[in-house]
DRENDO-1510 file (C-alpha; in Angstrom, 1 decimal, always signed):
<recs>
REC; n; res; u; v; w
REC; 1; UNK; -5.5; -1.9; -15.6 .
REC; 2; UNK; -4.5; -3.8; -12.1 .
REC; 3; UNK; -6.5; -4.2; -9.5 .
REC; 4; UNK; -4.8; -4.1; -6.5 .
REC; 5; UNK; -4.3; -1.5; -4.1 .
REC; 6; UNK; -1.0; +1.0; -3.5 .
REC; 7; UNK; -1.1; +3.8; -1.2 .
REC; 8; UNK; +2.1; +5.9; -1.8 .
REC; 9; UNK; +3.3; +7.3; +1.3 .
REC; 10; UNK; +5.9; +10.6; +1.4 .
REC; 11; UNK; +6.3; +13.6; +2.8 .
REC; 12; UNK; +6.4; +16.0; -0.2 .
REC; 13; UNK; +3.0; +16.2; -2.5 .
REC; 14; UNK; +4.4; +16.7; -5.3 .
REC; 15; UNK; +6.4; +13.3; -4.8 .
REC; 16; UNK; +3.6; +11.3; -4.0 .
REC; 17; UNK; +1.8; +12.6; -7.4 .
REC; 18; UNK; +4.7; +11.9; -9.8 .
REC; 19; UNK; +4.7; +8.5; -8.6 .
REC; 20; UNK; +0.9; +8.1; -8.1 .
REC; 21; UNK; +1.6; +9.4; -12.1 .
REC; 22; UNK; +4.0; +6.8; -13.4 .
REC; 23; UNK; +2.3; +4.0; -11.5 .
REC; 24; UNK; -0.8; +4.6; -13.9 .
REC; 25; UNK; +1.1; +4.6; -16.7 .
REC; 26; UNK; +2.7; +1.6; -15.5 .
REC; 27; UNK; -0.8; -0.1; -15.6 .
REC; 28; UNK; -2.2; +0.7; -12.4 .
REC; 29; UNK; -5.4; +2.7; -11.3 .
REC; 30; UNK; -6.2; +1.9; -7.8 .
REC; 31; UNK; -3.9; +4.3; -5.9 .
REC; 32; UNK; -4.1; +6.3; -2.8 .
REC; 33; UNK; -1.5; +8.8; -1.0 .
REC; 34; UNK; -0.5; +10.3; +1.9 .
REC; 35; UNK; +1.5; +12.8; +3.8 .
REC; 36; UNK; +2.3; +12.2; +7.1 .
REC; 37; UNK; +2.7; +8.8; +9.3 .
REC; 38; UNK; -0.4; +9.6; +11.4 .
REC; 39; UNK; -2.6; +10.1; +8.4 .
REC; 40; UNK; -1.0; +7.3; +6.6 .
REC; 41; UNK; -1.6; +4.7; +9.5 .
REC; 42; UNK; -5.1; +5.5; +9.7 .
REC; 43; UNK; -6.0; +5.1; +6.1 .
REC; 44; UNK; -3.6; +1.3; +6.0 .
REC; 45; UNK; -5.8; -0.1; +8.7 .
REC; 46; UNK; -9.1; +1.2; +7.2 .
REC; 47; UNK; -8.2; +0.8; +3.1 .
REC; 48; UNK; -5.8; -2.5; +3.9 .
REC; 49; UNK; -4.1; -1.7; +0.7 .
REC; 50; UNK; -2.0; -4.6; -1.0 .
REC; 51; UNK; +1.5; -2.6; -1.5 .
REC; 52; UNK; +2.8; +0.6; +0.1 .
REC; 53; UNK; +5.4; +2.6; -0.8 .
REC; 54; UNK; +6.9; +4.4; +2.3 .
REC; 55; UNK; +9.4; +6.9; +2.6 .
REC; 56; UNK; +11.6; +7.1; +5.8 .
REC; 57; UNK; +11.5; +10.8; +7.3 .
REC; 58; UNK; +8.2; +11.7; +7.8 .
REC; 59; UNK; +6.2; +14.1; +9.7 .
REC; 60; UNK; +3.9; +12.4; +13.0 .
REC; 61; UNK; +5.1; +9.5; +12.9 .
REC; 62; UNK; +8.5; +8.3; +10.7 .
REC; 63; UNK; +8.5; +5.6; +8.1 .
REC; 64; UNK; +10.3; +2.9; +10.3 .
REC; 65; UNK; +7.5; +3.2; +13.1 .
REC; 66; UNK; +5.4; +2.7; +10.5 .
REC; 67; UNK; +6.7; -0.2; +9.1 .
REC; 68; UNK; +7.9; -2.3; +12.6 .
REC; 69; UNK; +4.1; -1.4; +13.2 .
REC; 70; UNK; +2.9; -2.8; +10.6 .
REC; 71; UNK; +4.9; -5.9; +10.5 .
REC; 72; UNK; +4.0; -6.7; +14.0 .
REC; 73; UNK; +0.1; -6.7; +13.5 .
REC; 74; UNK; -1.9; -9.4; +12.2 .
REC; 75; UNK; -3.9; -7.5; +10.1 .
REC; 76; UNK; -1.0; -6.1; +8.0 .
REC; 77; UNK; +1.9; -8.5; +8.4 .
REC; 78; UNK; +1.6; -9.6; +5.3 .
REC; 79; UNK; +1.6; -6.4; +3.2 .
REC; 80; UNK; +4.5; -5.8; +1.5 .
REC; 81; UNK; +6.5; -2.3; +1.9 .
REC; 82; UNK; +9.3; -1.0; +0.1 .
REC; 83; UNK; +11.1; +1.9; +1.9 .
REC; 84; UNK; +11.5; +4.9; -1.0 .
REC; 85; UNK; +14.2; +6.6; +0.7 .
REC; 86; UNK; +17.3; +9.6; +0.4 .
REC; 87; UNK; +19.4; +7.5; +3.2 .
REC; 88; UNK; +21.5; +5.5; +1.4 .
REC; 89; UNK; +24.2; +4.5; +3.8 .
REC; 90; UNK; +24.5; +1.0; +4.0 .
REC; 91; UNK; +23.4; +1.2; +7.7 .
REC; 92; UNK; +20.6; +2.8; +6.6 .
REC; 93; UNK; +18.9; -0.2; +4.2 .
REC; 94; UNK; +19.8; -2.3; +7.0 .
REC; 95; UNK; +18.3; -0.8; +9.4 .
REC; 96; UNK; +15.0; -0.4; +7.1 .
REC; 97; UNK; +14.9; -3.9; +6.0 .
REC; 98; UNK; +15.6; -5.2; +10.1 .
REC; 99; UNK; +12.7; -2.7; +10.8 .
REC; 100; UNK; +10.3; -5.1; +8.6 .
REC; 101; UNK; +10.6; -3.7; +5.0 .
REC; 102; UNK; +9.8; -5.7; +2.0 .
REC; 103; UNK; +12.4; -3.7; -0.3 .
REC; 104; UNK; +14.3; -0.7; +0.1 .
REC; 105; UNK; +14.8; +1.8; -2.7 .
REC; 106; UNK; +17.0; +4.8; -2.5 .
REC; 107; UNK; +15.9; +7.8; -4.3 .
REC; 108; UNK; +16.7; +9.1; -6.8 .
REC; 109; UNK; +15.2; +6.2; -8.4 .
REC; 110; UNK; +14.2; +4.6; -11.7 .
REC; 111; UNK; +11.0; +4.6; -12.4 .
REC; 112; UNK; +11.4; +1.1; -14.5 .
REC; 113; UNK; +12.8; -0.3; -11.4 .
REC; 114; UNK; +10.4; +0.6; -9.2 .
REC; 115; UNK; +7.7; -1.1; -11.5 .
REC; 116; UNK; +9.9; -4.3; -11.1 .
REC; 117; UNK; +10.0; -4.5; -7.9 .
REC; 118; UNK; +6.1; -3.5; -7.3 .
REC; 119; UNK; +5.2; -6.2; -9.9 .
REC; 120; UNK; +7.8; -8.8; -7.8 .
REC; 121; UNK; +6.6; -8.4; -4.5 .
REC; 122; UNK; +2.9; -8.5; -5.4 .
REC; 123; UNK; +3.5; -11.8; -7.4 .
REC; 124; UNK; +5.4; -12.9; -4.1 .
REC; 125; UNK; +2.4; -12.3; -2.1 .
REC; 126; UNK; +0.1; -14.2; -4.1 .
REC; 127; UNK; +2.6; -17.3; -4.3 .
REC; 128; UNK; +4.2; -17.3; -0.8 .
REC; 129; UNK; +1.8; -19.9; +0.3 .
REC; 130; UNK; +2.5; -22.5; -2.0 .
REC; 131; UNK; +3.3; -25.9; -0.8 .
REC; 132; UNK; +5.8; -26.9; -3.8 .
REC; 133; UNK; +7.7; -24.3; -6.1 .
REC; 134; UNK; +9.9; -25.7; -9.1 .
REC; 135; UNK; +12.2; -23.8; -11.6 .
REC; 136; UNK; +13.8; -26.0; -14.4 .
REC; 137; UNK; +15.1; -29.2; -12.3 .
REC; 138; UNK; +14.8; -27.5; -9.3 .
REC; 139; UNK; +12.1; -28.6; -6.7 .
REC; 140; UNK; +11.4; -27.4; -3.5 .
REC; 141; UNK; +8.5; -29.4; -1.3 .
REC; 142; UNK; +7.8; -27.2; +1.6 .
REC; 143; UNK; +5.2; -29.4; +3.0 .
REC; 144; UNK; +7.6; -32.4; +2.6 .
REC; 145; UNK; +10.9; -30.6; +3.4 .
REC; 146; UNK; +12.7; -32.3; +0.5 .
REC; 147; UNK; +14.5; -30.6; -2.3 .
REC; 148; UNK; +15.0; -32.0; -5.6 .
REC; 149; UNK; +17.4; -31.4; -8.9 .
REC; 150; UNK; +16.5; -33.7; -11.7 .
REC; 151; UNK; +14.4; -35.8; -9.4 .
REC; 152; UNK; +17.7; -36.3; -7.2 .
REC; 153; UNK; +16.6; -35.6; -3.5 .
REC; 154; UNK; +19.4; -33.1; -2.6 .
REC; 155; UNK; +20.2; -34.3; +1.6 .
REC; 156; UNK; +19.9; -31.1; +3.1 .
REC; 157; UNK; +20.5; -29.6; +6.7 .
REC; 158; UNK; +17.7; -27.9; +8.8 .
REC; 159; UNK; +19.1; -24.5; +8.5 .
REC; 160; UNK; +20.5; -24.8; +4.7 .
REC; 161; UNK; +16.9; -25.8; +4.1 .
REC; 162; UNK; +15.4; -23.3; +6.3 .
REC; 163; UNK; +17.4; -20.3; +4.1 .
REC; 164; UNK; +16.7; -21.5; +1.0 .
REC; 165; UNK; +13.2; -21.9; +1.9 .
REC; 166; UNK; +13.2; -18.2; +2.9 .
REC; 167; UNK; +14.6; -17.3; -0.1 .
REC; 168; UNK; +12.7; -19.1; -2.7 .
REC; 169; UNK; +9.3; -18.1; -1.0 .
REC; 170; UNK; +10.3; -14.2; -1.4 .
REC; 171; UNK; +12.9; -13.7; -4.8 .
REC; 172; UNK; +14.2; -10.5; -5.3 .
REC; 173; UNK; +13.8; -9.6; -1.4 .
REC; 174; UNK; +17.5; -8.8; +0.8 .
REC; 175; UNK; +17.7; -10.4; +3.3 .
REC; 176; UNK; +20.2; -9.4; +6.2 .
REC; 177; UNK; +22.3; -12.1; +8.4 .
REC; 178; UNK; +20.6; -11.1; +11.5 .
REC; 179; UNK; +17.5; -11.5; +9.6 .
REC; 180; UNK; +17.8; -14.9; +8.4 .
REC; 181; UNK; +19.5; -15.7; +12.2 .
REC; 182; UNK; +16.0; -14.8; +13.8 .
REC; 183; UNK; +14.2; -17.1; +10.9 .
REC; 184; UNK; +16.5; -19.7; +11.9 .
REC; 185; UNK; +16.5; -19.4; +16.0 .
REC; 186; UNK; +13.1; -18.8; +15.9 .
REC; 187; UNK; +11.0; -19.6; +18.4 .
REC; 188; UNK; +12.0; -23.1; +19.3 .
REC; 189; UNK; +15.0; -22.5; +20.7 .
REC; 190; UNK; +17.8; -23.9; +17.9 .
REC; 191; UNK; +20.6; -21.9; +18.3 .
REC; 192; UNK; +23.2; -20.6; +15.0 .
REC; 193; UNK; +25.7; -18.3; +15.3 .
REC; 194; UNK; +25.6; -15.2; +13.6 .
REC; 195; UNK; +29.1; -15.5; +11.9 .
REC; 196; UNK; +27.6; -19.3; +10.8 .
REC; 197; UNK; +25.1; -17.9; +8.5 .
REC; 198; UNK; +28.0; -17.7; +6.0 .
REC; 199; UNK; +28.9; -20.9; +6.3 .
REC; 200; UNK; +25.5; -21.9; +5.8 .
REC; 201; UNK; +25.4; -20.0; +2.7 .
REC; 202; UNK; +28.2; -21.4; +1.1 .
REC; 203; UNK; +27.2; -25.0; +1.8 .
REC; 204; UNK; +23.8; -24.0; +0.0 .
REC; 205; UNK; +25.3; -23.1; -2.3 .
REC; 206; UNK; +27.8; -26.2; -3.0 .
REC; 207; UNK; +24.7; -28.5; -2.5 .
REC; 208; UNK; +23.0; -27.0; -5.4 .
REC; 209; UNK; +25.6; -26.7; -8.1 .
REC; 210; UNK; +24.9; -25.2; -10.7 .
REC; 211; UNK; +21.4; -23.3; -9.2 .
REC; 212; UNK; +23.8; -22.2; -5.9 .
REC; 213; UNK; +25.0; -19.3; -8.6 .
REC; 214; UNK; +21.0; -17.4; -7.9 .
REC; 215; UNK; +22.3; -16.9; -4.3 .
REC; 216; UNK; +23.7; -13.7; -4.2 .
REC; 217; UNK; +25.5; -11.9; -2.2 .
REC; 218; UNK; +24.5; -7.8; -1.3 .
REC; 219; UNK; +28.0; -6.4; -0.2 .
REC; 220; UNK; +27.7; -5.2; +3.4 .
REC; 221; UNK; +24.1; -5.9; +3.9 .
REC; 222; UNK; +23.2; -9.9; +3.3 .
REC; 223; UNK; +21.9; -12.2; +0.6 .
REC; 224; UNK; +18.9; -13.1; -1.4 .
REC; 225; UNK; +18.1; -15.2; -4.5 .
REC; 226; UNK; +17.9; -13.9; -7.7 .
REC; 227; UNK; +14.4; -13.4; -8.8 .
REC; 228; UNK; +13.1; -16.3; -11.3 .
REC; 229; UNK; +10.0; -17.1; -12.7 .
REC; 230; UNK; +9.1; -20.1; -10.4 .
REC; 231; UNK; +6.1; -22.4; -11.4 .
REC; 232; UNK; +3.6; -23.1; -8.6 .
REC; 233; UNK; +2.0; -26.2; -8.2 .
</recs>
């Protein structure tokens, strides 16, 4: 059974213990729950658990607050949350991934997928500190700044290099264009356009050949990578 620690947060009990059900089938034990965003805060800062799962409307405090509150603390920045949600406009994810969230799920949802995506970001958490990730040809130096395809160094840009950095640290994860604008402004001062971060994108993706294909784009929300098996050294 894994180890690490999900607390399951939503509204309705009955919710919380179908999940909290199909998660230990799915392999893990080590689960907690919650049903409301004042009780829920409390037991994050006291349990630190490793994932949560978060649903949006909530009583005491709403899933959003949570998670901007989260995300903006250094003691649980780094935990990954994926919104479990009934809001599926396309403003809504939007807004849920600007707010800070890891993922965003929209219910009703498949309980394969939601296995997935645990088992992705956890693996992203444990790897995101890596100074070098390679998949087939493909090598990233972080440390260095250098990208390489069959031991070709691959002249990059400081933004095209900056997204794909962003990317290939978190696979799998959506990120929005005014996301990856505030990655790339950040806090020195350098200065894109929002409109630019599709031009950026597509110049990735020429650079790369054959491996610009895993950048995909999420209609009306953003891009991401597709999620590989990268090898860490």
């Amino acid at each position: 059974m894994a180890e690490e620690k999900i607390l399951v947060i939503d509204d309705e009990f009955a919710i919380c213990e179908l999940i909290k059900m199909n998660l230990e089938a799915g392999g893990y034990s080590n689960i907690q729950t919650a049903n409301d965003g004042e009780s829920a805060l409390k037991l994050i800062f006291d349990w630190l658990p490793d994932l949560i799962l978060l649903d949006w409307m909530l009583p005491k405090i709403d899933g959003l607050t949570i998670c901007k509150r989260l995300k903006n603390s250094p003691a649980t920045s780094n935990i990954p949350v994926i919104i479990l949600s009934a809001k599926s406009r396309e403003n809504d994810i939007v807004e849920g991934l600007e707010a800070g969230a890891n993922d965003y799920i929209t219910k009703p949802f498949s309980n394969k997928i939601l296995l997935a995506r645990i088992k992705s970001q956890l693996r992203n958490t444990t790897s995101s500190t890596d100074d070098i990730l390679n998949y087939k040809n493909l090598s990233i130096n972080f440390e260095q700044r250098n990208v390489k395809i069959s031991d070709v160094t691959i002249d990059l840009t400081y933004s095209e290099f900056e997204i794909l950095s962003i990317f290939a640290r978190h696979p799998g994860k959506v990120y929005t264009r005014s996301q990856l604008l505030s990655a790339l402004r950040g806090d020195s001062g350098f200065d894109v356009a929002e409109r630019a971060i599709d031009v950026q994108i597509v110049n990735l993706r020429k650079k790369l050949g054959e491996y610009g294909k895993y950048i995909e784009t999420i209609r009306g929300i953003g891009y991401r990578v597709k999620e590989e098996q990268y090898e860490q050294a």
